[in-house]
C-alpha positions in Angstrom: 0.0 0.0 0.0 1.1 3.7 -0.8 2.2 6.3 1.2 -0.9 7.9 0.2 -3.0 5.6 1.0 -1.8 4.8 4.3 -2.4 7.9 4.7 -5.9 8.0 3.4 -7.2 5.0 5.3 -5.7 6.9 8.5 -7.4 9.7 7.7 -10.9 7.5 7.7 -10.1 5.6 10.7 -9.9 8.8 12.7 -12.6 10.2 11.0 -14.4 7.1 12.2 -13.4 6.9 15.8 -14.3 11.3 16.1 -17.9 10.3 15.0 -18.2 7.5 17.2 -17.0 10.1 20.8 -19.7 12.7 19.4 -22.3 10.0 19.1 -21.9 7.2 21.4 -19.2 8.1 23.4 -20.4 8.9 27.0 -17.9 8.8 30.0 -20.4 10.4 33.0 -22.9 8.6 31.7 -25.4 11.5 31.0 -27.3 9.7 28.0 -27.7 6.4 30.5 -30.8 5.1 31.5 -29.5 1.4 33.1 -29.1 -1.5 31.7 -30.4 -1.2 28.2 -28.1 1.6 27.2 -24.8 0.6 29.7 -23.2 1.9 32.4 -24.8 5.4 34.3 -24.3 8.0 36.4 -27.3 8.2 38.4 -29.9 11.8 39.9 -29.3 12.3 43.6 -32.0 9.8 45.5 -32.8 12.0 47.6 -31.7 15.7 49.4 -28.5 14.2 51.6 -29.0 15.4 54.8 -25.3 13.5 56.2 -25.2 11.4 59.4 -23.2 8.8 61.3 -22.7 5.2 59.8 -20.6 2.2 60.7 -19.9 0.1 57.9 -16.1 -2.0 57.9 -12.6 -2.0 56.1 -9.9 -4.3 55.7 -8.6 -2.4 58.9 -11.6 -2.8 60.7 -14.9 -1.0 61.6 -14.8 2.5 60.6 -17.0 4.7 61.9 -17.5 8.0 60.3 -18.3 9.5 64.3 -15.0 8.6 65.2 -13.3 10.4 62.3 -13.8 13.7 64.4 -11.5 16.4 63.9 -10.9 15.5 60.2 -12.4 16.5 57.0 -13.9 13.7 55.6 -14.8 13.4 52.0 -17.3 10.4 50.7 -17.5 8.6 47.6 -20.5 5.8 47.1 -19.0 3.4 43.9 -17.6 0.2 43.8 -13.9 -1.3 42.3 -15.6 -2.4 38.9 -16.6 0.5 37.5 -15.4 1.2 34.5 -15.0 4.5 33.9 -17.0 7.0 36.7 -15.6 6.3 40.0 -11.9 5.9 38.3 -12.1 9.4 37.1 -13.7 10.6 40.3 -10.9 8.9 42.3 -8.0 10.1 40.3 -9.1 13.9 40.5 -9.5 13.4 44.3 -6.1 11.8 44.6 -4.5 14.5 42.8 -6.4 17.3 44.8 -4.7 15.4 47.8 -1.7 15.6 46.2 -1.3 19.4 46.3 -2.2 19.4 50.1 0.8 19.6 52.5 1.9 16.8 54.9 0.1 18.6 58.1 -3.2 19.0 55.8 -3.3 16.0 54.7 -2.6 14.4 58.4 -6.2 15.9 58.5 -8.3 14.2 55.8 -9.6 11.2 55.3 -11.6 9.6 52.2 -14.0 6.8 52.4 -14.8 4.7 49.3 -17.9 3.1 50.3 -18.4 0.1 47.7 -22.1 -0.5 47.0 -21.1 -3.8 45.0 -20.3 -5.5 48.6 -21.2 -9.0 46.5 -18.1 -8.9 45.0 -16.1 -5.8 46.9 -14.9 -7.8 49.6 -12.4 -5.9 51.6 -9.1 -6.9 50.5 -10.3 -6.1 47.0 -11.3 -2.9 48.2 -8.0 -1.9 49.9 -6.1 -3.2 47.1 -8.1 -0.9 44.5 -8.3 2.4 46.7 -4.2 2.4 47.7 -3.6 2.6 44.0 -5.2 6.2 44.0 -3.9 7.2 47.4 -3.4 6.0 51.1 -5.9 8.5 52.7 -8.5 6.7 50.6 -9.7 4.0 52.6 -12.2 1.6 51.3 -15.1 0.5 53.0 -18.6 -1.5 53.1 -20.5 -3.6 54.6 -23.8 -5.8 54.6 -26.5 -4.8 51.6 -28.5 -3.0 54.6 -25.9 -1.7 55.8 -24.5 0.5 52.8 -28.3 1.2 51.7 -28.5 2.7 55.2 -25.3 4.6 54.8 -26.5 5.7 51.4 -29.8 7.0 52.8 -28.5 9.4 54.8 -26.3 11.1 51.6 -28.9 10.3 49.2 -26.7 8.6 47.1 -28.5 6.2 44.0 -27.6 2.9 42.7 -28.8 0.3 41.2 -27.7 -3.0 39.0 -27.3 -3.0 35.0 -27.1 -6.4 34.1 -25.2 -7.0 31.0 -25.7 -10.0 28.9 -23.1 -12.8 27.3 -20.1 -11.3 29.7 -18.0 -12.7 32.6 -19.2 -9.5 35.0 -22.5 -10.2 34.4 -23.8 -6.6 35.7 -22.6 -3.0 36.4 -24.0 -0.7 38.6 -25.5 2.5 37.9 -24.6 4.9 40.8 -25.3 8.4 41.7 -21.2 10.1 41.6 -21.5 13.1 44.0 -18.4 13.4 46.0 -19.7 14.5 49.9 -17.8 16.9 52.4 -18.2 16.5 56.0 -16.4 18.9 58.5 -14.2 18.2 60.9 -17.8 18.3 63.6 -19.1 15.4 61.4 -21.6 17.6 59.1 -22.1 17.7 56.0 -21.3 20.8 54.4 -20.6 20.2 50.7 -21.6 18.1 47.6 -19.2 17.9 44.9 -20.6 17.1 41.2 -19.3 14.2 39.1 -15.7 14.9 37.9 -15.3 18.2 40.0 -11.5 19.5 39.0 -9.2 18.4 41.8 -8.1 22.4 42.6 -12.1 22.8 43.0 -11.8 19.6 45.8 -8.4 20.9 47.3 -10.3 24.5 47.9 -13.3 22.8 49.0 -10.9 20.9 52.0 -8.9 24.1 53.1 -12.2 25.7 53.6 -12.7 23.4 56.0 -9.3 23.0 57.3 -9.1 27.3 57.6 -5.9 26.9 54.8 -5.1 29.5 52.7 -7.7 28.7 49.8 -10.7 30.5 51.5 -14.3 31.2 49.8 -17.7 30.5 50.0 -19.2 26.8 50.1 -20.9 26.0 46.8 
C-alpha cells in the first residue's frame, strides 16, 4: 500500500473513531438510562442530609463519628466500575496531592463500595491504595451501605449485561460528599469536580489559605 494511501485510510479511521466520541461516546454517563443503554451516572435519590454510619474495612470498623476532627470526603461506587468512580478517584487523589503533609494528616476519604457481592475488603484496599493511602475503602452488609446511602442520598442500582464474565454494572449516583471536621455535612461535589475545586473545598474546612464560600 502507498504512502498515500496509508495515509488516506488513516485519515478515515480517525474520522471514524471522532464520530463514534460525538455519538456514542459517553464517559459520566449523562445519555444512560440502566441496563439497556450501559453503564450510568445516576440523579441524587434523595436531598442528603449526612449522618453517622458504621460500615467495615480491611482495617476494621470504621466509623464516620470517630473520624472527628478531620475533614472527611465520601464517595459511594464500587472497584468495577469502568470509567465513573476511576475518574472521580483520580481527580481526588491529585487534589490530595497538592495538600501539605500537616493538611493531609487531616483528611480522610472513604470509598464506600455499593457492589459489597463482589467488593470484599481486600479487594477494596487493594483498588483504593492505587489512588492514594488517605482513601480508605469500606462496606458492609446490603443493609448496611443502603442505610449509609440513605443518609447522603446517594442512587444505585444493578445493570445487568448480557453474554459477559461480569454479568452486571451498577449505575450509581457520583457526588463526592464533604463532611467537616464536627461530622456535618457541608458540601456536595458534582461528578468529575477538578481536583483544585476539591483541594479548595478541603482548606475551607481546614481554615488553609484557599478561603471562599461553600458551593
Amino acid at each position: 500500500m502507498t504512502r498515500s494511501r496509508l495515509l488516506i485510510v488513516a485519515i478515515l479511521m480517525l474520522g471514524g473513531i471522532m464520530l463514534w466520541m460525538l455519538l456514542f461516546w459517553d464517559p459520566a454517563g449523562t445519555r444512560s438510562g440502566g441496563a439497556a443503554d450501559g453503564h450510568g451516572a445516576l440523579a441524587l435519590a434523595a436531598r442528603p442530609t449526612g449522618g453517622d454510619f458504621e460500615l467495615q474495612s480491611a482495617q476494621g470498623p470504621i466509623r464516620l463519628a470517630d473520624l472527628r476532627g478531620q475533614v472527611v470526603l465520601i464517595y459511594f461506587g464500587y472497584t468495577a466500575c469502568p470509567d465513573i468512580c476511576p475518574t472521580n478517584l483520580a481527580f481526588i487523589a491529585k487534589a490530595l496531592k497538592g495538600l501539605s503533609d500537616d493538611e493531609l494528616a487531616q483528611v480522610r476519604v472513604l470509598f464506600v463500595s455499593v457492589d459489597p457481592e463482589r467488593d470484599d475488603l481486600a479487594r477494596l484496599a487493594s483498588y483504593t491504595k492505587y489512588f492514594h493511602p488517605r482513601i480508605l475503602g469500606i462496606t458492609g452488609t446490603p443493609e448496611q451501605v443502603a442505610e449509609a446511602a440513605s443518609l447522603y442520598g446517594a442512587a444505585y442500582r444493578r445493570a445487568p449485561i448480557a453474554a459477559t464474565a461480569m454479568g452486571y454494572l451498577v449505575d450509581h449516583s457520583a457526588y463526592t460528599y464533604v463532611v467537616d471536621q464536627s461530622g456535618n455535612l457541608v458540601e456536595t461535589l458534582d461528578h468529575a469536580t477538578p481536583p483544585e475545586e476539591i483541594r479548595a473545598a478541603i482548606r475551607r474546612r481546614l481554615g488553609g489559605p484557599e478561603q471562599g464560600p461553600a458551593q
